[in-house]
C-alpha positions as CSV (number, residue, x, y, z in Angstrom):
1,X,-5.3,34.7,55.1
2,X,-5.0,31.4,57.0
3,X,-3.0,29.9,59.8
4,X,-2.2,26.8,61.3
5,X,-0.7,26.3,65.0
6,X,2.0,24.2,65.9
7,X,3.1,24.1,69.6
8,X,6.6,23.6,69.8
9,X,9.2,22.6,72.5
10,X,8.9,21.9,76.5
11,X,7.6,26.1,77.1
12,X,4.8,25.1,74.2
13,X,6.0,27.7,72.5
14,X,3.2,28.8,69.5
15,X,4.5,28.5,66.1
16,X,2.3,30.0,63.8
17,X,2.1,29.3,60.2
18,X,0.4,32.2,58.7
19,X,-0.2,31.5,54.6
20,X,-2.1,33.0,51.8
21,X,-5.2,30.2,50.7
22,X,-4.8,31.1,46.9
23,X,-1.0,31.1,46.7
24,X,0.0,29.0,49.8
25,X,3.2,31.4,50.3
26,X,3.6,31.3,53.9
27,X,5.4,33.4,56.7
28,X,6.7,31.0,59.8
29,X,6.0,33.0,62.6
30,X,8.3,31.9,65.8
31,X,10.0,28.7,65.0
32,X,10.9,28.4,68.6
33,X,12.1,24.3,68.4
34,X,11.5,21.1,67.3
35,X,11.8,21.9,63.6
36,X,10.9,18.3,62.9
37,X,7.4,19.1,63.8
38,X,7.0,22.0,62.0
39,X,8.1,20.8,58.7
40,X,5.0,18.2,58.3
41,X,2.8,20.4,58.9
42,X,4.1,23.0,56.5
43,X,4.1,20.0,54.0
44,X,0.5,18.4,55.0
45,X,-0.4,21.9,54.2
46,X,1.4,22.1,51.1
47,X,2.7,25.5,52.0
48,X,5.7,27.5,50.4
49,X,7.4,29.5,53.0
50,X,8.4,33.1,52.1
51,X,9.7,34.2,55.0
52,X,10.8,33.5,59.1
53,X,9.3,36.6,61.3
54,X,10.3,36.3,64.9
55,X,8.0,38.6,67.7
56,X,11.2,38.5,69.7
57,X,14.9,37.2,70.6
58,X,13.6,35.0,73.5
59,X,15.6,31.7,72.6
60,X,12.4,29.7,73.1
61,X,11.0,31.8,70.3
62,X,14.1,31.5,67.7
63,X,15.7,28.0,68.4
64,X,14.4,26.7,65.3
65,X,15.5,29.8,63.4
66,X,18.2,27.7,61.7
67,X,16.7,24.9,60.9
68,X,14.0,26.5,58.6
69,X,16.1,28.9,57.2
70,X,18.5,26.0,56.1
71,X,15.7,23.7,54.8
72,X,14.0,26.7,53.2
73,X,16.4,29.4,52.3
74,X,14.3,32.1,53.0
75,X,15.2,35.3,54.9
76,X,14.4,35.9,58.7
77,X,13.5,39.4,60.2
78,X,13.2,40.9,63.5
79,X,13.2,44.1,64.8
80,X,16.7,45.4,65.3
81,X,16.2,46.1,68.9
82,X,16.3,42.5,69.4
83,X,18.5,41.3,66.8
84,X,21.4,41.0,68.9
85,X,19.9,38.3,70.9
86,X,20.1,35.9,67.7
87,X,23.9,36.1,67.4
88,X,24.6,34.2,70.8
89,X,23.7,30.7,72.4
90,X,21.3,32.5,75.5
91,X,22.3,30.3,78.8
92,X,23.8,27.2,77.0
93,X,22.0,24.9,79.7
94,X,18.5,26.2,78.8
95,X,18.8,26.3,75.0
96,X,19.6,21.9,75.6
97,X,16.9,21.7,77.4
98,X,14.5,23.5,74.5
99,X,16.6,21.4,71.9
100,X,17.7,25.6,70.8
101,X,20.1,26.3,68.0
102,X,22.1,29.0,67.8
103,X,19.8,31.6,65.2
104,X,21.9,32.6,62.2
105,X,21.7,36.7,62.4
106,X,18.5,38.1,60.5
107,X,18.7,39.2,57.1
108,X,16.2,42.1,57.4
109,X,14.7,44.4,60.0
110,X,11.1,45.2,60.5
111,X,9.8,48.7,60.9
112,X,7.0,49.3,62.7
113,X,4.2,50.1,60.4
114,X,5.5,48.1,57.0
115,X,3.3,45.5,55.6
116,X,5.0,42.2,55.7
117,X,3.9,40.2,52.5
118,X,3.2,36.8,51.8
119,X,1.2,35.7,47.8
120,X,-1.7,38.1,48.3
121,X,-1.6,38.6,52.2
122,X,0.4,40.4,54.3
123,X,0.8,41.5,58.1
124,X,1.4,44.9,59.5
125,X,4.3,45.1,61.6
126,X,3.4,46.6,65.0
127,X,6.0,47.7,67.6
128,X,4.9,46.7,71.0
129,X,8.2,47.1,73.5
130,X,8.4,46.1,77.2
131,X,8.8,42.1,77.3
132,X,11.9,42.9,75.3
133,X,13.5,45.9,73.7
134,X,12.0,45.1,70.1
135,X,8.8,42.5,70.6
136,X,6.4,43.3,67.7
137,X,3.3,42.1,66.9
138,X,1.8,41.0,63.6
139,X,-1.8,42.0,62.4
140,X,-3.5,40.5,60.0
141,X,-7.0,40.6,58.6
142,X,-9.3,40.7,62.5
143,X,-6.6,38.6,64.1
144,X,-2.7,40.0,65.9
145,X,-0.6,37.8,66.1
146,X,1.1,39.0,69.9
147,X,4.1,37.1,70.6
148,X,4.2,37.6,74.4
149,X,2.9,40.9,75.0
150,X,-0.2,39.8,75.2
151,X,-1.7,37.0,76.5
152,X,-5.6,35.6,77.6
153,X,-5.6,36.8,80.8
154,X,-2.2,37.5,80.8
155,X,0.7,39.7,80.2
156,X,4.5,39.1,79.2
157,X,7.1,39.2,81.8
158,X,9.3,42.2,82.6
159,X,11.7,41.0,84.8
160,X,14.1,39.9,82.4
161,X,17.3,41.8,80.7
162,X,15.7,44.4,78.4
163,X,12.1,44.4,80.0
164,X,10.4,47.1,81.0
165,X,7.0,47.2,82.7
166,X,6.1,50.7,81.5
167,X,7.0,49.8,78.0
168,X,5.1,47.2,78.4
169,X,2.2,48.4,79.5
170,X,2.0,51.2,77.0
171,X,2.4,48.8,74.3
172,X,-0.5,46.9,75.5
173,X,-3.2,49.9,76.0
174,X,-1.5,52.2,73.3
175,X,-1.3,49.7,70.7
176,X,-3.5,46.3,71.2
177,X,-6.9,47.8,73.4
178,X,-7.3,50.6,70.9
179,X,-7.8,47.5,67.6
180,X,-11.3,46.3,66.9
181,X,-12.5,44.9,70.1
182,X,-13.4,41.7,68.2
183,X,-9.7,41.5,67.2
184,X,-8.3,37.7,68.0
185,X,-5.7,37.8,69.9
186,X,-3.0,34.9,69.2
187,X,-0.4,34.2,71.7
188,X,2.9,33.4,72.3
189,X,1.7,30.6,74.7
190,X,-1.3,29.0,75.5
191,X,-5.0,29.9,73.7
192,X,-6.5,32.8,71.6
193,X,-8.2,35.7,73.0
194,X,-9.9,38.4,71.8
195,X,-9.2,42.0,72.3
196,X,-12.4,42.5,74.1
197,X,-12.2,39.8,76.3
198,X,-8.7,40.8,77.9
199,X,-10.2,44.8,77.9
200,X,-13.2,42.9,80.1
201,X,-11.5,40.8,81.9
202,X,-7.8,40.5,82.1
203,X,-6.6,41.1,85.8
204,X,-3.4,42.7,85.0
205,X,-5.1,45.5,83.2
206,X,-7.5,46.8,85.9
């Protein structure tokens, strides 16, 4: 399994490109915006995406939704405790300043604990609640993909509709700490981690 990383729209949102290197089926992982940067790299790569997975409903996570799924015709899934989020424009003024469509609705749920696949890879689907209702992570072969549960030296924010500190934190001790400490850790923003260095030295987990 391979990935490529392309930062997208004015929160740098992390769009991942997650593929298989023998078959080059790929899952697009968080097509937050600016579709028209995404699509070269899928193509420089000469990737065939399978699939849209979204961590979460955040609209600086999904504002591309539409675009790729139009270009591609390939189904989108989230977890059903955030699919609501995708069937409304989230504060119009925001989503034109993140150049945000409005997501189509998904055409499948995730589960925590199913195997996502893609050629001969796939990714687990792990349920990690608390910056929203139904924010999952992805793991892969030694890396987890963690939308913005986790981040290096960092945690995701609670304070808005649907977040839950305590959620949150469970997720992150329950559900991340307890992988393979040499597990990379792959954001929602900003750089990669590892699991052991946020266990050694992430502040908010003290």
């Amino acid at each position: 399994m391979e990935y490529k990383l392309v930062v997208v729209g004015p929160l740098e949102t992390n769009c991942y490109l997650v593929y298989c290197g023998e078959t080059l089926e790929c899952a697009v992982i968080d097509p937050g915006a600016e579709a028209d940067r995404i699509f070269p790299a899928i193509v420089e790569c000469g990737l065939k995406p399978v699939v849209i997975l979204n961590t979460h409903g955040h609209i600086d996570h999904i504002g591309a939704n539409r675009d790729v799924k139009d270009k591609f015709g390939v189904p989108l899934r989230i977890h059903p405790l955030d699919a609501p989020l995708l069937g409304k424009v989230q504060q119009f003024e925001l989503s034109f300043f993140l150049g945000a469509k409005e997501s189509p609705p998904a055409d499948l749920p995730l589960a925590d604990g199913e195997t996502v696949a893609f050629g001969r890879c796939g990714l687990e689907v792990i349920h990690t609640p608390g910056h929203t209702p139904g924010s999952v992570s992805f793991r892969g072969h030694k890396v987890l993909f963690s939308g913005d549960t986790l981040f290096s030296g960092g945690v995701g924010r609670t304070d808005l509709p649907g977040g839950s500190t305590r959620d949150l934190e469970t997720s992150i001790r329950e559900r991340i700490l307890r992988l393979p400490p040499e597990t990379i850790v792959l954001p929602g923003h900003g750089p990669w981690t590892t699991v052991g260095d946020e266990l050694a030295s992430n502040p908010f987990l003290g």
